[in-house]
C-alpha positions as CSV (number, residue, x, y, z in Angstrom):
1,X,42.4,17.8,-51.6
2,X,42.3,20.6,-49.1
3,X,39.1,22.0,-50.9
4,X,37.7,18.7,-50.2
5,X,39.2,18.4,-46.8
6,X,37.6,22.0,-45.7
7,X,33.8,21.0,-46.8
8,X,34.6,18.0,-44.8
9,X,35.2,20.2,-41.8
10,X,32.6,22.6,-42.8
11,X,29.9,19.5,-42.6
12,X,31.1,18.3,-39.6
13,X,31.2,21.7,-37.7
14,X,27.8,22.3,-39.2
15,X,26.2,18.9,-37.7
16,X,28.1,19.6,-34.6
17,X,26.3,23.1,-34.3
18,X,22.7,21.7,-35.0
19,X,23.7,18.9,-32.1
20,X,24.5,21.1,-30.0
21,X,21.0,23.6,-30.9
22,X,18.6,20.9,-30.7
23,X,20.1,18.2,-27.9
24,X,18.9,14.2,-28.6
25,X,16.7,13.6,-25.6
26,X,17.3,10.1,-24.4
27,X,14.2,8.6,-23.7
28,X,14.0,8.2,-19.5
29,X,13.3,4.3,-19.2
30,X,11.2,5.6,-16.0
31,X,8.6,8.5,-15.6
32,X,5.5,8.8,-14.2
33,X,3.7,12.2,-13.2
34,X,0.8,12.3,-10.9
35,X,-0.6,16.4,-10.2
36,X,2.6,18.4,-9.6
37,X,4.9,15.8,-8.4
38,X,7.6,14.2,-11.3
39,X,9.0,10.4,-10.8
40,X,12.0,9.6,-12.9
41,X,13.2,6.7,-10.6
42,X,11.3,3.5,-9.5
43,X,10.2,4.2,-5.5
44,X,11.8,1.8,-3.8
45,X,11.4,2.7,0.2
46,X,7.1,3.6,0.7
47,X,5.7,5.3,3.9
48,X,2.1,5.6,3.6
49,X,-0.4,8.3,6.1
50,X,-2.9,6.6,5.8
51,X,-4.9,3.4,6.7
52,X,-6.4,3.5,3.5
53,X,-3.3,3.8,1.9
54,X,-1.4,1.5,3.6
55,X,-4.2,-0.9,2.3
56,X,-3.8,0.1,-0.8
57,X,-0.4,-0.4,-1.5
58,X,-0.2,-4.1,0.3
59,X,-3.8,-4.9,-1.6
60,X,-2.2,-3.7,-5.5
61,X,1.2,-6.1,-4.3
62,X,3.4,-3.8,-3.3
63,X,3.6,-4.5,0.5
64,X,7.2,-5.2,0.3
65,X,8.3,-1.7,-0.5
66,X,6.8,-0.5,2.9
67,X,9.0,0.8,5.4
68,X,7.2,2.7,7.2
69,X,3.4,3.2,7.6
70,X,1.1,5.7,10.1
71,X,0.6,5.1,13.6
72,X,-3.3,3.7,12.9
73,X,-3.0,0.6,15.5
74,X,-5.8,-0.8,12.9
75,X,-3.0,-1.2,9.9
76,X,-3.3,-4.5,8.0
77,X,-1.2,-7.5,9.4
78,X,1.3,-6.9,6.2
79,X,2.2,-3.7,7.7
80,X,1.8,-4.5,11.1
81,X,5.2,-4.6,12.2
82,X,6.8,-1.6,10.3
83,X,7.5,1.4,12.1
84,X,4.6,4.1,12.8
85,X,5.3,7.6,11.4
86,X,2.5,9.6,12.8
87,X,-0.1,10.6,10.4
88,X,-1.0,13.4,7.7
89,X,-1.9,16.1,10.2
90,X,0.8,15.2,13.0
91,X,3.1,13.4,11.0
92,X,6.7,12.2,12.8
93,X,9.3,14.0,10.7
94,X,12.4,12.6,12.3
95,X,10.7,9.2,12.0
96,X,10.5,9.4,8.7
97,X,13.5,11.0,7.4
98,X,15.2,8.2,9.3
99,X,13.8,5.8,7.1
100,X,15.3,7.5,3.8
101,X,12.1,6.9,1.9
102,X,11.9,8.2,-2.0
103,X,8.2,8.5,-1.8
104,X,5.5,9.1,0.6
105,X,1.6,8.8,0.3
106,X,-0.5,11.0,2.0
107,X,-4.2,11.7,1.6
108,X,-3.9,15.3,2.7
109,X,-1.1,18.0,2.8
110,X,1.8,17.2,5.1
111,X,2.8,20.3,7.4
112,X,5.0,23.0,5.8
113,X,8.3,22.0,8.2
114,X,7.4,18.1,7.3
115,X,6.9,19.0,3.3
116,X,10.1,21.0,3.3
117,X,12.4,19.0,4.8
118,X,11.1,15.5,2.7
119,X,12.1,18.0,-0.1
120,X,15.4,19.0,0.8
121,X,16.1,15.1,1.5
122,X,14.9,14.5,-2.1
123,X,12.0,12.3,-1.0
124,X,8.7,12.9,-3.1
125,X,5.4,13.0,-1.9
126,X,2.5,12.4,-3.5
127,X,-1.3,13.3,-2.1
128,X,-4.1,10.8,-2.4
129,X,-6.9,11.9,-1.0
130,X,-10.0,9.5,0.7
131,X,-12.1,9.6,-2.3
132,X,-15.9,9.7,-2.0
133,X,-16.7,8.1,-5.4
134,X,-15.5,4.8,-6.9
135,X,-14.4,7.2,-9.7
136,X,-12.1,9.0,-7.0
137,X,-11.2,5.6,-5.4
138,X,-10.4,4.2,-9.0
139,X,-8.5,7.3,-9.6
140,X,-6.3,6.6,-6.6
141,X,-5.9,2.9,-7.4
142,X,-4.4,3.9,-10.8
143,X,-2.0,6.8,-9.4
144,X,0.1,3.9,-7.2
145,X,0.0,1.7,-10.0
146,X,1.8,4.3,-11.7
147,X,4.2,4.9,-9.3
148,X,5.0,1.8,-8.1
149,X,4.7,-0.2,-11.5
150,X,5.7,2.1,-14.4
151,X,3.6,3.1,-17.0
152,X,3.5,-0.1,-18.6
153,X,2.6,-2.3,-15.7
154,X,0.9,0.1,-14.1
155,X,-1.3,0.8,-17.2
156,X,-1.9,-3.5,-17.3
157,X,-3.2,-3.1,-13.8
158,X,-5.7,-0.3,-14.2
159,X,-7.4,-2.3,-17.0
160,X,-7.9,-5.1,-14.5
161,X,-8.9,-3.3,-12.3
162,X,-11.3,-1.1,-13.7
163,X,-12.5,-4.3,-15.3
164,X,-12.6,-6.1,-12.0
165,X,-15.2,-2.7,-10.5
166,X,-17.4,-3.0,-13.8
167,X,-17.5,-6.7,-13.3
168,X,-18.5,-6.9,-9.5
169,X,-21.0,-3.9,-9.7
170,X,-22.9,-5.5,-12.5
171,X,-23.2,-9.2,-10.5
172,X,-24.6,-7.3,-7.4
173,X,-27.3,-5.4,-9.8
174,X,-28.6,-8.9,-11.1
175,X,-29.2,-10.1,-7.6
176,X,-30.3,-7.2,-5.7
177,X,-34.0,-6.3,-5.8
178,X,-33.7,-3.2,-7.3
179,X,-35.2,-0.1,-5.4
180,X,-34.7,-1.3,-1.7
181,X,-33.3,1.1,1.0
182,X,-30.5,-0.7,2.3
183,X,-28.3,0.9,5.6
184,X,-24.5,0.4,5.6
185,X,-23.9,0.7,9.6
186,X,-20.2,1.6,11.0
187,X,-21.1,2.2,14.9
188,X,-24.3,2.8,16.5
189,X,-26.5,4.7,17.2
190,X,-26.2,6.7,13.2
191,X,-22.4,6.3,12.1
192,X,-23.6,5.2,8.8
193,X,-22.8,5.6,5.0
194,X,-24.4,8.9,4.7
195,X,-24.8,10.4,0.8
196,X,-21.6,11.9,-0.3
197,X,-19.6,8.6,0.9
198,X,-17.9,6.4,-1.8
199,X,-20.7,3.2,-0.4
200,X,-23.3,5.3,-1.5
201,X,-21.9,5.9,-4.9
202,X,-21.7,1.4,-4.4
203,X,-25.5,1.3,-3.6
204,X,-26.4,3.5,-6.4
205,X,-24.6,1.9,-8.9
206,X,-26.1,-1.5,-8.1
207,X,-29.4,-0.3,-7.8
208,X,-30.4,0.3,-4.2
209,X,-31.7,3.3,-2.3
210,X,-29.2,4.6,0.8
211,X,-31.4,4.1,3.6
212,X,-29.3,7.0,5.3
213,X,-28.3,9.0,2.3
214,X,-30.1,12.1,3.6
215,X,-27.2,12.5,6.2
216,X,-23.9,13.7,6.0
217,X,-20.1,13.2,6.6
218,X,-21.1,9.2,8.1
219,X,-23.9,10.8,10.5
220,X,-27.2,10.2,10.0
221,X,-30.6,11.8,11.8
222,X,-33.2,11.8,10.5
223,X,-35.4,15.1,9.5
224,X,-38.6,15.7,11.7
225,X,-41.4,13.8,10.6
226,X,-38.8,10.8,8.9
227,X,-37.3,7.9,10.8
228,X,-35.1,5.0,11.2
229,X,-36.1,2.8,8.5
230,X,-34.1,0.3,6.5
231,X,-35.1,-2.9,4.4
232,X,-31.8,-4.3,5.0
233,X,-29.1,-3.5,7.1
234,X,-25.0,-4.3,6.5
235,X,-23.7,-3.8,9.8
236,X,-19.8,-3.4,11.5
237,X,-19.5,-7.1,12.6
238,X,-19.5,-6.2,16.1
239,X,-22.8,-4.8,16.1
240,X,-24.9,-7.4,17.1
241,X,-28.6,-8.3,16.8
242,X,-29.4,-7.7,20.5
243,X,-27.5,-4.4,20.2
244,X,-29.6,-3.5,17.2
245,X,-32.6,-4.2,18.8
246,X,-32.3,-2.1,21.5
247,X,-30.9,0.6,19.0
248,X,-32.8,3.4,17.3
249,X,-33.2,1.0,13.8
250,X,-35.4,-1.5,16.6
251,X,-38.5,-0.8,14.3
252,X,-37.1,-1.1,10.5
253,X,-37.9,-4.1,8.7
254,X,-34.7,-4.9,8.2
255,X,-34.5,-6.3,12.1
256,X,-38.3,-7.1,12.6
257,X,-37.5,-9.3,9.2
258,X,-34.0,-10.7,10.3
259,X,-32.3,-9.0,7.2
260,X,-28.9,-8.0,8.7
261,X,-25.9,-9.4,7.6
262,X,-22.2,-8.6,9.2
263,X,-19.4,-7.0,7.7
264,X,-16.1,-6.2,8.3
265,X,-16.4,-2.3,8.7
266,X,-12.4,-1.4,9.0
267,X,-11.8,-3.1,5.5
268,X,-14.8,-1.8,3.5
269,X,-13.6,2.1,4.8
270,X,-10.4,1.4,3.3
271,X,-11.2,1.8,0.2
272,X,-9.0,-1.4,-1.8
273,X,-10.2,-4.1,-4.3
274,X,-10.5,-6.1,-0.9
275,X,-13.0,-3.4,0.3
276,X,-15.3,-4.3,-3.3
277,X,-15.0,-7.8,-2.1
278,X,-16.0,-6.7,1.7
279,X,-19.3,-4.9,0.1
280,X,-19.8,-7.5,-2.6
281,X,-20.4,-10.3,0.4
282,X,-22.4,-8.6,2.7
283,X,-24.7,-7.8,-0.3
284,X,-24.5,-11.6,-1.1
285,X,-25.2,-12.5,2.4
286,X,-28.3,-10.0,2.5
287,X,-29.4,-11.4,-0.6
288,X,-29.1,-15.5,0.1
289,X,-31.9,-16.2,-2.3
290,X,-30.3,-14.5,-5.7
291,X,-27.6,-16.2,-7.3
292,X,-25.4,-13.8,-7.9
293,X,-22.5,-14.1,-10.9
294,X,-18.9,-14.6,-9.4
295,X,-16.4,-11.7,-10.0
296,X,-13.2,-11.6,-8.2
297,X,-9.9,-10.8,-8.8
298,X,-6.3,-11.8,-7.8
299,X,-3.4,-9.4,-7.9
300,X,0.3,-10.7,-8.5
301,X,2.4,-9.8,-5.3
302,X,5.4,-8.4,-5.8
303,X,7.9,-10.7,-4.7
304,X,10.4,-9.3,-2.2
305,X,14.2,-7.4,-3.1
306,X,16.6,-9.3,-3.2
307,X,18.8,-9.3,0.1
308,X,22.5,-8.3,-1.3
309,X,25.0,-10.8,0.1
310,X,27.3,-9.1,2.5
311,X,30.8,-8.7,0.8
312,X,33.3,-11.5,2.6
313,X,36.5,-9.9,4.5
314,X,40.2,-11.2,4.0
315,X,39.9,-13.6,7.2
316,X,37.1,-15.1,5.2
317,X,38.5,-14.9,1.8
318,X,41.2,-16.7,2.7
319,X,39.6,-19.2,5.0
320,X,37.7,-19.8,1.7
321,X,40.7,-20.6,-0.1
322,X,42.6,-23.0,2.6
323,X,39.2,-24.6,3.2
324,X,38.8,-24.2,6.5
């Protein structure tokens, strides 16, 4: 019996030992990594730098965990009323610290002093740069689907969603005439969609020529010998015709023809499935004679947290009980 009884013990001091040498790792029902930065808890409390990303967050359905967004006076009406935080170069640290967010969104690095004390408050923050591809905008897209969905969600969503891009690209290709130089106009005189800009990597793909890809960084002036030519023109809606025909594009064929078409310039710089829809009309409107396939998309919105019902006191407790 105490033979027995000892290989017992030995067999249970043995399993013990290899427990405690090679630890059961309970799988985390949360984690998402994006770059350097770890999740292991669901952000709850948002504040987004950026227009773009502030966009992108109420545009993917998350607009409810917003509490705080940048100062940009231009921020969609979902976010309008949240408080402003400064931005990624001058962000407002106290602002946001009193806000107790567990994640921020930035598209560029926060100040040392800012990025140190989110840190030491245990707040993560996560950059997202303003891409200058659909790849890089895609990329963006998928990293806050991540974050603010989980893995499995989040990986639902980026099928859409990459499906929905495929999907509207291809309907503009079969309706554009393929070739023409088209101009994507923010503000006049040449604040355009220069080459290197995520709506020339939109022309391409569908086929068109940028009538102002040979500038850079949204500025375009044309070499010596070149001009202002365009075959159609997508213009900020309020440029208007007058104003273009007293501009520096009076001669292209796109106004001596009457092929402009308006657009909302803040949405289509901000770079959310909103902004494909943005581009995807004016091309539709510049194009009235193609019939062009329909591709759209509708994203569930997150429906609001739950407001916690405040805990009664004893007056009301036993108000409750006497019936009064």
């Amino acid at each position: 019996m105490k033979r027995r009884f000892a290989a017992l013990f030995a067999a249970i001091l043995l399993l013990c030992t290899a427990c405690a040498q090679e630890p059961v790792q309970k799988r985390a029902e949360y984690y998402v990594k994006i770059g350097e930065t770890e999740l292991t808890a669901m952000p709850r409390r948002v504040v987004t730098m950026s227009r773009a990303l502030t966009e992108t967050v109420c545009a993917l359905g998350f607009a409810g965990r917003l509490v705080g967004v940048d100062g940009d006076a231009n921020a969609p009406s979902l976010a309008e009323r949240l408080p402003a935080c400064g931005n990624a170069l001058t962000p407002d640290t106290d602002a946001i610290l009193s806000l107790s967010p567990d994640l921020v969104l930035t598209p560029a690095r926060l100040p040392a002093h800012t990025a140190d004390a989110l840190e030491a408050a245990g707040c993560a923050v996560v950059v997202l740069p303003y891409a200058d591809t659909l790849e890089g905008v895609l990329t963006n897209w998928d990293a806050v689907c991540m974050m603010l969905a989980g893995a499995e969600r989040g990986t639902r969503m980026q099928e859409q969603l990459h499906h929905y891009a495929e999907a509207v690209l291809e309907s503009l290709s079969e309706g554009v005439t393929q070739g023409e130089s088209v101009l994507v106009l923010q503000r006049l005189p040449n604040v355009a969609a220069t080459g290197g800009t995520w709506v020339d990597d939109l022309l391409r793909r569908t086929g068109l020529e940028n009538a102002a890809a040979g500038g850079e960084n949204w500025i375009y002036t044309p070499a010596e010998g070149e001009g202002y030519a365009a075959d159609r023109i997508l213009c900020d809606d309020e440029i208007t015709i007058p104003m273009l025909e007293e501009s520096v594009w009076k001669q292209s064929d796109a106004v001596l023809q009457d092929r402009v078409v308006g657009f909302d310039g803040n949405l289509l710089e901000a770079q959310t499935p909103r902004s494909l829809l943005a581009f995807a009309a004016a091309l539709r409107g510049a194009y009235p004679e193609a019939d062009f396939p329909e591709a759209d998309i509708v994203l569930e919105q997150e429906p609001p947290e739950p407001v916690a019902e405040p805990e009664p006191g004893w007056i009301e407790k036993i108000r409750g009980k006497l019936g009064i």
